[in-house]
C-alpha positions in Angstrom: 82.2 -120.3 -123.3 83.8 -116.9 -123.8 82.8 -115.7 -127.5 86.3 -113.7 -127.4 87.9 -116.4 -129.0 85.0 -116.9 -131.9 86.8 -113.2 -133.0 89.2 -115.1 -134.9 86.7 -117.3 -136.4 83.2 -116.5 -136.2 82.0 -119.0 -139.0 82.0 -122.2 -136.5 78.7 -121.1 -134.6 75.9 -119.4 -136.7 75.4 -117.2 -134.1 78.7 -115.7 -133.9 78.9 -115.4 -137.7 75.8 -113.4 -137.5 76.8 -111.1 -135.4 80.9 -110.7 -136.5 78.9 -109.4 -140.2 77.3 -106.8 -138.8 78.0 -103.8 -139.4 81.3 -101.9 -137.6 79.8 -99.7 -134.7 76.5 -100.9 -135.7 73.4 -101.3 -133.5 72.3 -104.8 -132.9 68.8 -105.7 -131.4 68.5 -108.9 -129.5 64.9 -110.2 -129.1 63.7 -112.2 -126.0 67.1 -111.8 -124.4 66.1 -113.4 -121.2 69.0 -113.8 -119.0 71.1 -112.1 -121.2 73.5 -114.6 -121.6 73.7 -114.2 -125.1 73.7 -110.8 -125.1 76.9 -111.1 -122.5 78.1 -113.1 -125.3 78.2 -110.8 -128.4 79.3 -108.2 -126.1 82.6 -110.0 -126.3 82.8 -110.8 -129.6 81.9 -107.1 -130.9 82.1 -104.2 -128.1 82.0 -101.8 -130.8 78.2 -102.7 -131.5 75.5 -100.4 -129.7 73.3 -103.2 -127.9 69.4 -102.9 -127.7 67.4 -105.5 -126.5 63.7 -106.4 -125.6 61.8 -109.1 -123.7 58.5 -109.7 -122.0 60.4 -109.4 -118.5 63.7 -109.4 -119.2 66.8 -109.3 -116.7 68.4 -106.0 -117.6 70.7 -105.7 -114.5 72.5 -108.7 -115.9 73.0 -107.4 -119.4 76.3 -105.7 -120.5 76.5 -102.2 -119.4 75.0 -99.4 -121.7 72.5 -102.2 -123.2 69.4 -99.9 -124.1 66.3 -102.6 -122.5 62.7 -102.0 -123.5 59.8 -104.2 -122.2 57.2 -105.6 -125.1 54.8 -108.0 -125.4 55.8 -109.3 -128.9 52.5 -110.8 -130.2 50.5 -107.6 -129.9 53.2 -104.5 -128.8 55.0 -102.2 -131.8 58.7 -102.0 -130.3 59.6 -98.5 -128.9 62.3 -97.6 -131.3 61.8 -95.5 -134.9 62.1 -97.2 -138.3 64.9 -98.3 -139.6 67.1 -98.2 -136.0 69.4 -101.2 -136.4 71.7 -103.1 -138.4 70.6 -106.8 -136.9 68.5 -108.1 -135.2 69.0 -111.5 -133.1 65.6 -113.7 -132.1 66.7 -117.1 -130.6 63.6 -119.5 -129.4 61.0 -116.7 -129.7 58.8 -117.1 -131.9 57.6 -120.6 -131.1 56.1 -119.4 -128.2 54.1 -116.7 -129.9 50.1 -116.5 -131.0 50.9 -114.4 -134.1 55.0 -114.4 -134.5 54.3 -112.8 -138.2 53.3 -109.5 -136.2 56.9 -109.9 -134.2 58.5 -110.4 -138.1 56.6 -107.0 -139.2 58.3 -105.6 -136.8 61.7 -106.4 -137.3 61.1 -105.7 -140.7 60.5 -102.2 -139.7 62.7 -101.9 -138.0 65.9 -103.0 -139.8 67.9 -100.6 -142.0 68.4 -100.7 -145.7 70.8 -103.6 -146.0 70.1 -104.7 -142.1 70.0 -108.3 -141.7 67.9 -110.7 -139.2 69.1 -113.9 -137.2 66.1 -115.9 -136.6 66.6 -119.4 -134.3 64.0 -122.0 -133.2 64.4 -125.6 -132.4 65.4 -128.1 -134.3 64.8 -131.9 -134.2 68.9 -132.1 -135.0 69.4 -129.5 -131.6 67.1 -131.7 -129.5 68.1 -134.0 -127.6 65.4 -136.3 -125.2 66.4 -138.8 -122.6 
C-alpha cells in the first residue's frame, strides 16, 4: 500500500492519522522499526518530517534516505538523543516483547517535546487472526 494516498485522508488508519498530526517539519522517532517498512511508509505520507529511528538490530540500508538509525537495547539502554528531541514518537508491537517496557515508556517520555505526542501499538485479539 502506498501511504501517498492516505494524504488526503489520514483518519481511515490510526497510523496514518498519527503521523499526518504531527507537527509540520517535525522530527518523528519510530521505535523497533525493523524492516523499515513502516518507516518507508510515513516517508510518503509526510517527507517534510525529519525521521529517527531505533531498534535492537535494525535494517537501516532499507530505511528512507537521511533516516538518522541508532542501535538500543530498549529494556535496559537510555536512547542516544537529548531531551525533549521529537514531536512523535511511533512504537508498533514492541513493547510486548520487553522485560521492563515501563523503562522504554520513561524514555519516550523524555524524550518527547512539550506538546509531543506518542503512538503506542500492540496486538489485539480484534487484529488477530488464527487458522
Amino acid at each position: 500500500m502506498n501511504w501517498l494516498y492516505f494524504r488526503a485522508v489520514p483518519w481511515i488508519d490510526t497510523r496514518a492519522h498519527f503521523v499526518a498530526s504531527v507537527q509540520r517539519s517535525g522530527h518523528l522517532l519510530d521505535l523497533g522499526s525493523s524492516d523499515g517498512n513502516t518507516l518507508r511508509h510515513f516517508a510518503q505520507l509526510r517527507p517534510d518530517l525529519a525521521l529517527h529511528s531505533s531498534d535492537i538490530a535494525g535494517a537501516p540500508e532499507t530505511y528512507p534516505r537521511g533516516t538518522d538509525f541508532r542501535q538500543a537495547n530498549f529494556n535496559s539502554d537510555r536512547l542516544p538523543w537529548p531531551d525533549g528531541s521529537f514531536d512523535g514518537i511511533t512504537c508498533m508491537h514492541v513493547v510486548e516483547h520487553l522485560d521492563e517496557p515501563s523503562h522504554l515508556v520513561a524514555e519516550c517520555a523524555r524524550l518527547l517535546r512539550r506538546g509531543g505526542s506518542l503512538y503506542l501499538e500492540t496486538p489485539d485479539p480484534k487484529s488477530t487472526r488464527v487458522q
